[in-house]
BAMAR-397786 format. One record per residue: chain; residue number from 1; x, y, z of N, C-alpha, C in turn; residue in one letter. Coordinates in nm, 2 decimals. Layout:
<nodes>
A	NUM	X	Y	Z	X	Y	Z	X	Y	Z	A
...
</nodes>
This chain:
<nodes>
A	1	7.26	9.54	10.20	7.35	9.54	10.32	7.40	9.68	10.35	X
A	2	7.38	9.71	10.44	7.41	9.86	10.49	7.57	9.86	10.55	X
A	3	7.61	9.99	10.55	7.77	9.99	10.58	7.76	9.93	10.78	X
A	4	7.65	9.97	10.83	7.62	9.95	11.01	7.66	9.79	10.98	X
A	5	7.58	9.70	10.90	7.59	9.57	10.89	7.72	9.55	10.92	X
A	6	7.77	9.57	10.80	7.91	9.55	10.74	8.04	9.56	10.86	X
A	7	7.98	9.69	10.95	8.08	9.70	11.02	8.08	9.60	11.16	X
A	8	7.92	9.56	11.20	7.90	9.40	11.30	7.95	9.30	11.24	X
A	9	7.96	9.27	11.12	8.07	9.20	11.04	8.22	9.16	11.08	X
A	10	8.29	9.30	11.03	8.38	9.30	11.08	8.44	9.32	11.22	X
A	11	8.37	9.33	11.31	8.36	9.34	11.44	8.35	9.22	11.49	X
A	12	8.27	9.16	11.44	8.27	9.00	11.49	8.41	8.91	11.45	X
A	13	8.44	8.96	11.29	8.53	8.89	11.27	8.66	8.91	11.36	X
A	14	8.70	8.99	11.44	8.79	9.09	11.48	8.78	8.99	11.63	X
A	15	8.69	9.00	11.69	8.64	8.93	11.84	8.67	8.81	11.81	X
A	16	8.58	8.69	11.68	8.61	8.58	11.72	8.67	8.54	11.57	X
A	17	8.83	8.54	11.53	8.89	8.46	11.40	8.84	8.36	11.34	X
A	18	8.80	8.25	11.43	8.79	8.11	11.43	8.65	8.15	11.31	X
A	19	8.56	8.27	11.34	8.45	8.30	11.28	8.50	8.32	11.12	X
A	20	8.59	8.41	11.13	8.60	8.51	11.00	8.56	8.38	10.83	X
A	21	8.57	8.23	10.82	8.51	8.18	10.67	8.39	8.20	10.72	X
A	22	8.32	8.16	10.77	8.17	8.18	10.78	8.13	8.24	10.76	X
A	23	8.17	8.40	10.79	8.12	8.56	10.79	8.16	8.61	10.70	X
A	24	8.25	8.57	10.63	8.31	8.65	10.52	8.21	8.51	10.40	X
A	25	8.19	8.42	10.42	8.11	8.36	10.29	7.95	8.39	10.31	X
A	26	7.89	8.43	10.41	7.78	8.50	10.45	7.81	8.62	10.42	X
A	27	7.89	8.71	10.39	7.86	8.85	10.36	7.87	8.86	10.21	X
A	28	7.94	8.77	10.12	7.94	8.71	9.99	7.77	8.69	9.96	X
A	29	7.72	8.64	10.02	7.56	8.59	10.03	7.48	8.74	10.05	X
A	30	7.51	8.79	10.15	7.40	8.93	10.15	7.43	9.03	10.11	X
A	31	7.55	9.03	10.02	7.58	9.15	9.95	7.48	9.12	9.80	X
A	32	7.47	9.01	9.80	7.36	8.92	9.65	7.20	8.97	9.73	X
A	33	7.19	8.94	9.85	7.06	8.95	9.91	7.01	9.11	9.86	X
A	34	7.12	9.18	9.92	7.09	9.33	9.90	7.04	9.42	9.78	X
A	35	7.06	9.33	9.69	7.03	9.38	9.56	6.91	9.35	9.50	X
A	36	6.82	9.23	9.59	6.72	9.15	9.55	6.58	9.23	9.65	X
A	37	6.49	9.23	9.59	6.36	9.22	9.68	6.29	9.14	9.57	X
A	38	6.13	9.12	9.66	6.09	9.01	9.59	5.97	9.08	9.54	X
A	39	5.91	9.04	9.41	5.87	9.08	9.31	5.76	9.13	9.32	X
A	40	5.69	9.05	9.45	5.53	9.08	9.48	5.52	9.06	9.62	X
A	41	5.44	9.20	9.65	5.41	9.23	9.82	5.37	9.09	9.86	X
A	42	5.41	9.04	9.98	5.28	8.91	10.05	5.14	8.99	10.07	X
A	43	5.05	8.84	10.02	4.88	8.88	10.02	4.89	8.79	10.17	X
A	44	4.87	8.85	10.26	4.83	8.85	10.36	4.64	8.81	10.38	X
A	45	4.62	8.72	10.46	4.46	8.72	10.50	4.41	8.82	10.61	X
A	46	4.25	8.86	10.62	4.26	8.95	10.66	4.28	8.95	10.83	X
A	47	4.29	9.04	10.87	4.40	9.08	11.01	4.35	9.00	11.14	X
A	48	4.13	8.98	11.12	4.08	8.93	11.25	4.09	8.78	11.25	X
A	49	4.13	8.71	11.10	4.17	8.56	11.10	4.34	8.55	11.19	X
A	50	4.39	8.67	11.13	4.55	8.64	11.19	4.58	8.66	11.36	X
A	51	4.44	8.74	11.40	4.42	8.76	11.55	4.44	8.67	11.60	X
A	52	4.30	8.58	11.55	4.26	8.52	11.60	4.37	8.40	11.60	X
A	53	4.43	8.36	11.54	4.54	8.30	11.56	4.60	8.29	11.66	X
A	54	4.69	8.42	11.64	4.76	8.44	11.74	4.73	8.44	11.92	X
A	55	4.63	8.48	11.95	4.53	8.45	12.06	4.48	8.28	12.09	X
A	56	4.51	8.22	12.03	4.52	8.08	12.01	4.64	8.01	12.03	X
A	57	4.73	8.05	12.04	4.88	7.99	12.08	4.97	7.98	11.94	X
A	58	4.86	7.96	11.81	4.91	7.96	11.70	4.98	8.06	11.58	X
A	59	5.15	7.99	11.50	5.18	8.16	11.44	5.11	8.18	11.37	X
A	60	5.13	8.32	11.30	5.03	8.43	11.19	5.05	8.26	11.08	X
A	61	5.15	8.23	11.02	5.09	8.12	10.93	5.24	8.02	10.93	X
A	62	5.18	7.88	10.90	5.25	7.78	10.89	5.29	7.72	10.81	X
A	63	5.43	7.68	10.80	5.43	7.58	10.65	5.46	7.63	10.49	X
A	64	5.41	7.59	10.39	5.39	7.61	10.28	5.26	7.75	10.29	X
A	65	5.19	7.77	10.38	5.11	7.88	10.36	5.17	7.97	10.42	X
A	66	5.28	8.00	10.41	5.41	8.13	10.43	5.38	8.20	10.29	X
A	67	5.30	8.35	10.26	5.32	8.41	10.16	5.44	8.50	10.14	X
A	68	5.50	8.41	10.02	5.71	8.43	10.03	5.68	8.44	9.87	X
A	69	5.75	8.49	9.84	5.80	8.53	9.68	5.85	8.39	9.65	X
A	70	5.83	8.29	9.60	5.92	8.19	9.54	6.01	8.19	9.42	X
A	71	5.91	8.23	9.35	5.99	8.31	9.19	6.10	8.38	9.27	X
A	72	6.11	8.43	9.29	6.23	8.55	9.37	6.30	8.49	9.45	X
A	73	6.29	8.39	9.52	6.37	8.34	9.65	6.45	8.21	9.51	X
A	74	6.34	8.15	9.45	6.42	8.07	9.36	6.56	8.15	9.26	X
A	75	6.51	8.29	9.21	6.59	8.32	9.10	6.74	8.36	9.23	X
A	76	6.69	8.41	9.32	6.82	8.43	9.41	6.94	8.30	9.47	X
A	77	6.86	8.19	9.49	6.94	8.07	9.53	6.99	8.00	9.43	X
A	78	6.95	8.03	9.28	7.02	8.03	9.16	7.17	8.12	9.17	X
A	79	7.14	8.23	9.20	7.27	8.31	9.17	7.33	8.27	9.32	X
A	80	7.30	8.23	9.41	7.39	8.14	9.55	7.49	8.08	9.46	X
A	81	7.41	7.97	9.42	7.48	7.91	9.31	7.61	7.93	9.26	X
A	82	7.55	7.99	9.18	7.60	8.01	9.02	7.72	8.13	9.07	X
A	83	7.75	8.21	9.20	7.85	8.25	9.26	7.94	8.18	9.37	X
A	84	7.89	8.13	9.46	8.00	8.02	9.49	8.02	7.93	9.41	X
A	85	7.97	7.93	9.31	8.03	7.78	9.20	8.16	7.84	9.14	X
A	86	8.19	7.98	9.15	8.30	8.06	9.08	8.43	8.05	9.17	X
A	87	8.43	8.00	9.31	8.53	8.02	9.42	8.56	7.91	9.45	X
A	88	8.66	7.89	9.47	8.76	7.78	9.54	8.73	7.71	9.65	X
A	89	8.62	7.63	9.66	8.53	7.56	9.71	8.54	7.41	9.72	X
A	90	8.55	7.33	9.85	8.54	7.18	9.81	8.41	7.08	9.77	X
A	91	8.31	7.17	9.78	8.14	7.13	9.72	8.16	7.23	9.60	X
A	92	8.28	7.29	9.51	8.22	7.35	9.40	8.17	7.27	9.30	X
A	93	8.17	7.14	9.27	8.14	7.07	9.18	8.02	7.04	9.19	X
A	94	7.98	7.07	9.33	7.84	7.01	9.39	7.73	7.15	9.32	X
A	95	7.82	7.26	9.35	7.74	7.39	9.30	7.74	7.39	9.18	X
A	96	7.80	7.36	9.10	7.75	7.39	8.94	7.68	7.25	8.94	X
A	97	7.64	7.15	9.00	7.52	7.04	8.93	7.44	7.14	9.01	X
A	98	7.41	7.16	9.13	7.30	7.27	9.18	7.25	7.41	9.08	X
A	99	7.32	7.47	9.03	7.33	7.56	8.94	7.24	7.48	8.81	X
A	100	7.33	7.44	8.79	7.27	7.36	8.62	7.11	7.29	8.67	X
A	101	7.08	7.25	8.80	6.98	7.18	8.81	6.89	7.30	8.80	X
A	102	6.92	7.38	8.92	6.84	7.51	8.94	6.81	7.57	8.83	X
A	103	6.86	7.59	8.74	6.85	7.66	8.63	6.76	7.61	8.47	X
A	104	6.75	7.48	8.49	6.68	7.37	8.43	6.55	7.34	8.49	X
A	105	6.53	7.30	8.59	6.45	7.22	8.63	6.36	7.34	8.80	X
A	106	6.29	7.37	8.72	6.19	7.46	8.84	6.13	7.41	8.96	X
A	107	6.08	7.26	8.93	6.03	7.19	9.03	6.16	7.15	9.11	X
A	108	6.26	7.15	9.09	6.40	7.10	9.17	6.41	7.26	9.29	X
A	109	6.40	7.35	9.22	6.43	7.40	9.34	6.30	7.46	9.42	X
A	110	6.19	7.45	9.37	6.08	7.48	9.43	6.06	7.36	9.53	X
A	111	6.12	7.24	9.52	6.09	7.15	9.63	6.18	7.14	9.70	X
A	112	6.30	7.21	9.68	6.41	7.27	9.82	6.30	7.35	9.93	X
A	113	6.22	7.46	9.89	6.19	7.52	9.93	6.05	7.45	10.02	X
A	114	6.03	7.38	9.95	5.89	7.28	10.02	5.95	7.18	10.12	X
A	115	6.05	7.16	10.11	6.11	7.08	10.19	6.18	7.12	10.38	X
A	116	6.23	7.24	10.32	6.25	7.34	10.41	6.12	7.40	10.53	X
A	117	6.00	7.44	10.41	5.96	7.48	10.52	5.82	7.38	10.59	X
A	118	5.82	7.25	10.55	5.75	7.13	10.54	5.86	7.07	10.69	X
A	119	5.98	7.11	10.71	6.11	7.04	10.79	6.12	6.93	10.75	X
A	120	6.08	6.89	10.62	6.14	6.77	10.55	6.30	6.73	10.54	X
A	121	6.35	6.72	10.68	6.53	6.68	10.63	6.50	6.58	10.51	X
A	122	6.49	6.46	10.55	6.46	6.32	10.44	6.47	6.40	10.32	X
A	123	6.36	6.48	10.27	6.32	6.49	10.15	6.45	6.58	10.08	X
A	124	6.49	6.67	10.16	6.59	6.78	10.17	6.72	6.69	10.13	X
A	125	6.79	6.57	10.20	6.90	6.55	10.17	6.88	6.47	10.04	X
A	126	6.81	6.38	10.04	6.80	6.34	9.90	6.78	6.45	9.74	X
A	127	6.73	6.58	9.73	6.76	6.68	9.68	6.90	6.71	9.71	X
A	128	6.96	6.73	9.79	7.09	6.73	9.82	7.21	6.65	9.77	X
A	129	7.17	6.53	9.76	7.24	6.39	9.71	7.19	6.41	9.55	X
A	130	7.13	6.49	9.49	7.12	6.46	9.34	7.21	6.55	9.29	X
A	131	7.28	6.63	9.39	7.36	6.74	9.29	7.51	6.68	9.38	X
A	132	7.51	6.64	9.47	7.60	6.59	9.52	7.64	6.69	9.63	X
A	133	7.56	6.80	9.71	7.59	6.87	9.82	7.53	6.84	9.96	X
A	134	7.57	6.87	10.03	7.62	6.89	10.18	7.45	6.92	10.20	X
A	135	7.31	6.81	10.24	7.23	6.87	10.32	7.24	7.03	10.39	X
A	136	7.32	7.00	10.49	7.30	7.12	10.58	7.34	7.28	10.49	X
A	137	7.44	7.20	10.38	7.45	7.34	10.32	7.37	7.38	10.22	X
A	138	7.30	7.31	10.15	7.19	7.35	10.10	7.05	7.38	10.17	X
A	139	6.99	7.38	10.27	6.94	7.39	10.38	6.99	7.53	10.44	X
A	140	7.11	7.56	10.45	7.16	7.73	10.51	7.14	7.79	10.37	X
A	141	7.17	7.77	10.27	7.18	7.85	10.10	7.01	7.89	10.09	X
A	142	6.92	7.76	10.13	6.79	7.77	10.08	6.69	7.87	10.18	X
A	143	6.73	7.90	10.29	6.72	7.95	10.40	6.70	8.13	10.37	X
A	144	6.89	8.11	10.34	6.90	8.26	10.32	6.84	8.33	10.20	X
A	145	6.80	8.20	10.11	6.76	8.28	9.97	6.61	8.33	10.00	X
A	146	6.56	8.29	10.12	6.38	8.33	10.15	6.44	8.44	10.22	X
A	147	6.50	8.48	10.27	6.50	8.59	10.38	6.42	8.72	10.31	X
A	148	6.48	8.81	10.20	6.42	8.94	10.14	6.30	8.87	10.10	X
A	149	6.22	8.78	10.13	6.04	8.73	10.12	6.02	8.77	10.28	X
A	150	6.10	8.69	10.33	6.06	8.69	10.47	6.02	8.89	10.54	X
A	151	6.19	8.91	10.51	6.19	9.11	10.57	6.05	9.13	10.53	X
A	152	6.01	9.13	10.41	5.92	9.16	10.36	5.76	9.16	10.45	X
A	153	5.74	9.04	10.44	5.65	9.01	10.55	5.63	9.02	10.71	X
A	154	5.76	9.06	10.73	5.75	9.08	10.91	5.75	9.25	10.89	X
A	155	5.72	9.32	10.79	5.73	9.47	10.80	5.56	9.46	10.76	X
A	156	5.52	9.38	10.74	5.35	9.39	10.71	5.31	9.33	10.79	X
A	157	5.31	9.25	10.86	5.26	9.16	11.05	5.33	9.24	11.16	X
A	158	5.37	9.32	11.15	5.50	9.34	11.25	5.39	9.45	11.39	X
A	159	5.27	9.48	11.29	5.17	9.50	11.45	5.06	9.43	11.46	X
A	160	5.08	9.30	11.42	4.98	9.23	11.46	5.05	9.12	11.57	X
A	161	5.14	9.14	11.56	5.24	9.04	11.65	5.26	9.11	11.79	X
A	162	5.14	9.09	11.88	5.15	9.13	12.01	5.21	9.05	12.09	X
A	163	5.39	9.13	12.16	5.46	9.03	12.19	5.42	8.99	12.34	X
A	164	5.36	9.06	12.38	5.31	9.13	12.61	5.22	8.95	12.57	X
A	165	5.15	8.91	12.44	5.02	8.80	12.44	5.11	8.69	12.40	X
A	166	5.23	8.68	12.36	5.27	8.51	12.31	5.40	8.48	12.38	X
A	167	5.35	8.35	12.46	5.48	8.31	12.58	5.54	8.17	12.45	X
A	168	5.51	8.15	12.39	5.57	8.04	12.32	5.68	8.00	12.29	X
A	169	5.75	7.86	12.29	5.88	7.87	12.25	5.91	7.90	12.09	X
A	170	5.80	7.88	12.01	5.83	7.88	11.88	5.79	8.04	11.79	X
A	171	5.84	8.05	11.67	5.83	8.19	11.63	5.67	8.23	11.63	X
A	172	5.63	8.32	11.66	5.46	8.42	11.64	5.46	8.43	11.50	X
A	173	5.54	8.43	11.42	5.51	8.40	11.30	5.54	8.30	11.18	X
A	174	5.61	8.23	11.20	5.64	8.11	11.15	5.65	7.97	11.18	X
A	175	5.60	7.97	11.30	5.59	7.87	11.40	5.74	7.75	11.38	X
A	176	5.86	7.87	11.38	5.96	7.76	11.35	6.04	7.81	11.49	X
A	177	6.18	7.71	11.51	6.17	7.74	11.65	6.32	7.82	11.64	X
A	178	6.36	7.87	11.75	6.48	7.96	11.77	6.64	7.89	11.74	X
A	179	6.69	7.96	11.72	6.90	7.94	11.66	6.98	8.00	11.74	X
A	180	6.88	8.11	11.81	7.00	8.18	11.89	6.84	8.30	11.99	X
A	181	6.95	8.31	12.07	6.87	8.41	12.20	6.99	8.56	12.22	X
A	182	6.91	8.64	12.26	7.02	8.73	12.35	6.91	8.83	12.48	X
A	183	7.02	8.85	12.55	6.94	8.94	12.69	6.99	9.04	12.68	X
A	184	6.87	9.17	12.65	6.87	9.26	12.65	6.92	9.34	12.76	X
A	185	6.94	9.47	12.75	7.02	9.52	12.86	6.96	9.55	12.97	X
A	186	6.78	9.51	12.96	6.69	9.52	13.08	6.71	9.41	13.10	X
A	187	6.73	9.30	13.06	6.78	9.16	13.12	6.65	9.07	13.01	X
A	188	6.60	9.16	12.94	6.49	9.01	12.93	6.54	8.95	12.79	X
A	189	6.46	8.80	12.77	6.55	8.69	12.68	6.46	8.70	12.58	X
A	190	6.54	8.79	12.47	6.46	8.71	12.35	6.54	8.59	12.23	X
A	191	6.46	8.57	12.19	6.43	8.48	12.10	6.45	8.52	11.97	X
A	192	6.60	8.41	11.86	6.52	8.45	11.71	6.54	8.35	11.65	X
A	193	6.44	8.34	11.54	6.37	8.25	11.45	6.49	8.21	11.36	X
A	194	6.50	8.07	11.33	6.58	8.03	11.25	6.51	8.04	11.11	X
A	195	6.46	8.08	11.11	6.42	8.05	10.99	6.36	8.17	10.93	X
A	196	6.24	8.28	10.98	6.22	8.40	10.93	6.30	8.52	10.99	X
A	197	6.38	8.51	11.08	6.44	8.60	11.17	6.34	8.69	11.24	X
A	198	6.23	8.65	11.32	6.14	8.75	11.38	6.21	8.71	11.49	X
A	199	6.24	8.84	11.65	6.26	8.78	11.69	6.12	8.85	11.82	X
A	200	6.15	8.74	11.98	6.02	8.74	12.08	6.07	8.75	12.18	X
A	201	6.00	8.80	12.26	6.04	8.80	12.42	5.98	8.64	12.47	X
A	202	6.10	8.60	12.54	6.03	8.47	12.63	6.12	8.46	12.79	X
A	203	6.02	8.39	12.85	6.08	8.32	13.00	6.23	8.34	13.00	X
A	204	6.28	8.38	13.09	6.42	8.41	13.12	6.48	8.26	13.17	X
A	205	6.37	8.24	13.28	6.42	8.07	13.29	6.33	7.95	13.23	X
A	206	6.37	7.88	13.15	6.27	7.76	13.09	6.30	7.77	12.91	X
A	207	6.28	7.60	12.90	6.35	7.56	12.77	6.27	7.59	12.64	X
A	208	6.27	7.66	12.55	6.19	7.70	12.45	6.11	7.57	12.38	X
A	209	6.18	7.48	12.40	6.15	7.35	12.28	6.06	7.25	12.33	X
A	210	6.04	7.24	12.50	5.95	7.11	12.56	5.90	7.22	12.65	X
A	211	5.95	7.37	12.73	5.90	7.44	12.79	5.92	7.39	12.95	X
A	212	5.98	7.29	12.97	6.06	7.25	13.09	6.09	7.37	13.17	X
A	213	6.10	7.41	13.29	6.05	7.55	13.38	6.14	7.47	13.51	X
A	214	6.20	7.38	13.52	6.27	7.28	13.62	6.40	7.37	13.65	X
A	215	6.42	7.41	13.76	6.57	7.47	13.71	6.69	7.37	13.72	X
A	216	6.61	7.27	13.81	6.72	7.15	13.85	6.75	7.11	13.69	X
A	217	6.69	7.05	13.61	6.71	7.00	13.48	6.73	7.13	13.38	X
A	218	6.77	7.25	13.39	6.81	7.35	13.26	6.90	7.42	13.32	X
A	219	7.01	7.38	13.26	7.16	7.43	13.31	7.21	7.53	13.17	X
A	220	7.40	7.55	13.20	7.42	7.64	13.09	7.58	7.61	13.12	X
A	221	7.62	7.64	12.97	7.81	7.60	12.96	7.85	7.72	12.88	X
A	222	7.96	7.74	12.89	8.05	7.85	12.78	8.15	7.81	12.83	X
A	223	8.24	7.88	12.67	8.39	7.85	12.67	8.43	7.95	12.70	X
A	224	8.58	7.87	12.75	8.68	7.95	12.87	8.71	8.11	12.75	X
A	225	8.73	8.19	12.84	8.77	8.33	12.83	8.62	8.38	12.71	X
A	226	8.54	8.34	12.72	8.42	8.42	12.65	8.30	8.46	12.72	X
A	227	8.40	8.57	12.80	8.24	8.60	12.87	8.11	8.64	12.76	X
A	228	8.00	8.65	12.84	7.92	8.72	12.78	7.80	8.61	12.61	X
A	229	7.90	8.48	12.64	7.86	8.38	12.54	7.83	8.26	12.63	X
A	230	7.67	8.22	12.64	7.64	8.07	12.69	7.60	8.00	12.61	X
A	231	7.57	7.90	12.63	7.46	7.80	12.59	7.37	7.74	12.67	X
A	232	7.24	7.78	12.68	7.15	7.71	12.76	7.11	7.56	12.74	X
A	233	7.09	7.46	12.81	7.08	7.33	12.76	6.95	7.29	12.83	X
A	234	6.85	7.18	12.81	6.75	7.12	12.87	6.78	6.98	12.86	X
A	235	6.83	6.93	13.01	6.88	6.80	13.01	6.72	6.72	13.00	X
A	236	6.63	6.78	12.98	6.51	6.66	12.92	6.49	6.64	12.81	X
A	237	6.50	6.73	12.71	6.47	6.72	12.60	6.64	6.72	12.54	X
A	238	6.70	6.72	12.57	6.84	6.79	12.55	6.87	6.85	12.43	X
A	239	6.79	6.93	12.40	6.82	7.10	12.34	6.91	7.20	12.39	X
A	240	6.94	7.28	12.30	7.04	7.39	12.34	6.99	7.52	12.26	X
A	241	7.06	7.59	12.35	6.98	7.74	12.26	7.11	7.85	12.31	X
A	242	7.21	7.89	12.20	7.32	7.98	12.22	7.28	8.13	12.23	X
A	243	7.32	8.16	12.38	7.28	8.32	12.38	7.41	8.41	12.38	X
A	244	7.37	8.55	12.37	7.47	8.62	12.36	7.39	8.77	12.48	X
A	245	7.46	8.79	12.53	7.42	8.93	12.67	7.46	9.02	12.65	X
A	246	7.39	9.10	12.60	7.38	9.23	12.58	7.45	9.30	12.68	X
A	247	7.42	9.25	12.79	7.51	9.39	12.93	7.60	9.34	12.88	X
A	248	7.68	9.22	12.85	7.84	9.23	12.87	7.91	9.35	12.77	X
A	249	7.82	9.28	12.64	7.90	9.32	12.51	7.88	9.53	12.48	X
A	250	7.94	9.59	12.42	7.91	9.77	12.43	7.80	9.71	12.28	X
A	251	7.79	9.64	12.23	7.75	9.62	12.11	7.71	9.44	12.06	X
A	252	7.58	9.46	12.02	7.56	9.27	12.00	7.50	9.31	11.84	X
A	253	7.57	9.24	11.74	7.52	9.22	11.61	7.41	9.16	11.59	X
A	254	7.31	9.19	11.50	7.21	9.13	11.43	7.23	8.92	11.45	X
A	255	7.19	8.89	11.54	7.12	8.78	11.57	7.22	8.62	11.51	X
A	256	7.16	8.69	11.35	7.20	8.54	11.23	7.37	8.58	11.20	X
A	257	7.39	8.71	11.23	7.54	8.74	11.25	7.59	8.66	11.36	X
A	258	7.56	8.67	11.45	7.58	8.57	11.65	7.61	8.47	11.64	X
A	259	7.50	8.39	11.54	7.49	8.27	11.52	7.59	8.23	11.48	X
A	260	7.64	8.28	11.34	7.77	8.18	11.27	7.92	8.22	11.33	X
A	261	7.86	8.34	11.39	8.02	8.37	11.50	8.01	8.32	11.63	X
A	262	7.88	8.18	11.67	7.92	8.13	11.73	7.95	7.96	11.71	X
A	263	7.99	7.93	11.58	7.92	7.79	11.55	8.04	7.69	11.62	X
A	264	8.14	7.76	11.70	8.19	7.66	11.78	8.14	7.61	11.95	X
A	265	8.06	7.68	11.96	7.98	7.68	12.08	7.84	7.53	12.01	X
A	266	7.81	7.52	11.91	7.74	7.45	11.86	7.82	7.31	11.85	X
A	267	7.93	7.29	11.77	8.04	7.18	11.81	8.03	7.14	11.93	X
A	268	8.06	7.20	12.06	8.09	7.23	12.21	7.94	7.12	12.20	X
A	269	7.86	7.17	12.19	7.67	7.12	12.22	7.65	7.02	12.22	X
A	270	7.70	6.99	12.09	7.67	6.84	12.00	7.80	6.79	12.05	X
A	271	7.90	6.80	12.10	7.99	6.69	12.13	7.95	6.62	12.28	X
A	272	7.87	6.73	12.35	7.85	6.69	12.53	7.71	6.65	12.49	X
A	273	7.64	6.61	12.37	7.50	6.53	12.34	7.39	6.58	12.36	X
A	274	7.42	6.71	12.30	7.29	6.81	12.29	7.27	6.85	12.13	X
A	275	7.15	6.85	12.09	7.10	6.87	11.95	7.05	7.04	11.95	X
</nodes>
């Protein structure tokens, strides 16, 4: 984590309070990230199979054939663990059976990870339910612990990913779909991956998730006194996708920072019956 991070950090926490547990227990998490790379480069296949992919509508790879450090993303969501299990937490009891499990049992956390990128919720909460934690939080923990796999691999695809060739709603390289958007200060919308953090240029108007282009049916809400913060919604599919606008702000943080400084715009979402 670089001091630039740190200080979008604190900047966000400064703009939005309501943000600062989130961002301050996520910067507890990438100050652990920072110290980690993963053991072994991704083997990559060779470049005219990933073309051709990509020229296909399809990402560079799907699924469990994501070349990610496991050993490495596993020994890091151990120490997730085994560090919030140290802090005054109301799932700490949940993090030391997680901990002791992780630490024991290899196939336990290697099928977090299969589960994750399979989008097995089912399979995910029931792992979840053996240590006694929070799905969604083991799911954000298991997430962040692939990221230094992931950096890794978007600095080795990162020119095979021709963005002018892929209109898709889903990531060019992980075929998972977006968490958050923002408009650049030319105006155009990109897109970033929940899950590898690549982010893409897409359609300014139209719904990433069913690709709905209707303007009658894709509207947008924000809360009072935040400019510069919406949420796009698609009353067909009723998805939502939270952006952040570049022209408003002199400065927009790294993406998965956005995200958790905006998770009450997500409440807002899911309370008016949007997923």
């Amino acid at each position: 984590m670089n001091e630039e991070y740190l200080k979008h950090m604190d900047r966000l926490i400064q703009q939005r309070p309501g943000s600062a547990a989130a961002l301050r227990s996520y910067g507890e998490l990438a100050r652990l990230m920072a110290r980690d790379e993963p053991a072994h480069e991704p083997k990559i296949p060779k470049q005219n199979h990933l073309k051709t992919r990509r020229k296909e509508g399809f990402p560079l790879f799907v699924g469990e054939d994501l070349p990610v450090d496991f050993d490495a993303a596993a020994a890091l969501l151990n120490r997730f663990f085994a560090h919030l299990s140290r802090t005054d937490r109301e799932d700490r009891e949940g993090l030391i059976q997680a901990r002791e499990r992780g630490e024991n049992d290899p196939l336990w956390t290697g099928g977090v990870f299969k589960a994750i990128l399979k989008r097995d919720l089912k399979a995910l909460a029931v792992m979840a339910g053996q240590v006694r934690l929070d799905p969604q939080g083991l799911l954000f923990l298991g997430k962040t612990a692939l990221r230094p796999s992931f950096s890794a691999l978007r600095r080795l695809t990162e020119e095979m990913i021709n963005e002018k060739a892929w209109e898709q709603g889903y990531c060019p390289l992980c075929g998972f779909q977006p968490d958050m958007a923002c408009f650049t200060k030319a105006g155009k919308r990109r897109l970033h991956c929940e899950l590898c953090g690549t982010c893409w240029t897409f359609a300014r108007i139209g719904c990433p998730f069913c690709n709905n282009r209707d303007p009658e049916s894709l509207g947008f809400f924000e809360a009072q006194g935040e400019e510069g913060l919406r949420v796009y919604v698609c009353k067909i599919c009723r998805r939502y996708v939270k952006t952040v606008d570049s022209r408003v702000f002199e400065k927009v943080a790294p993406l998965e920072l956005e995200s958790l400084a905006t998770l009450h715009l997500d409440l807002i979402a899911e309370q008016n019956g949007y997923e």
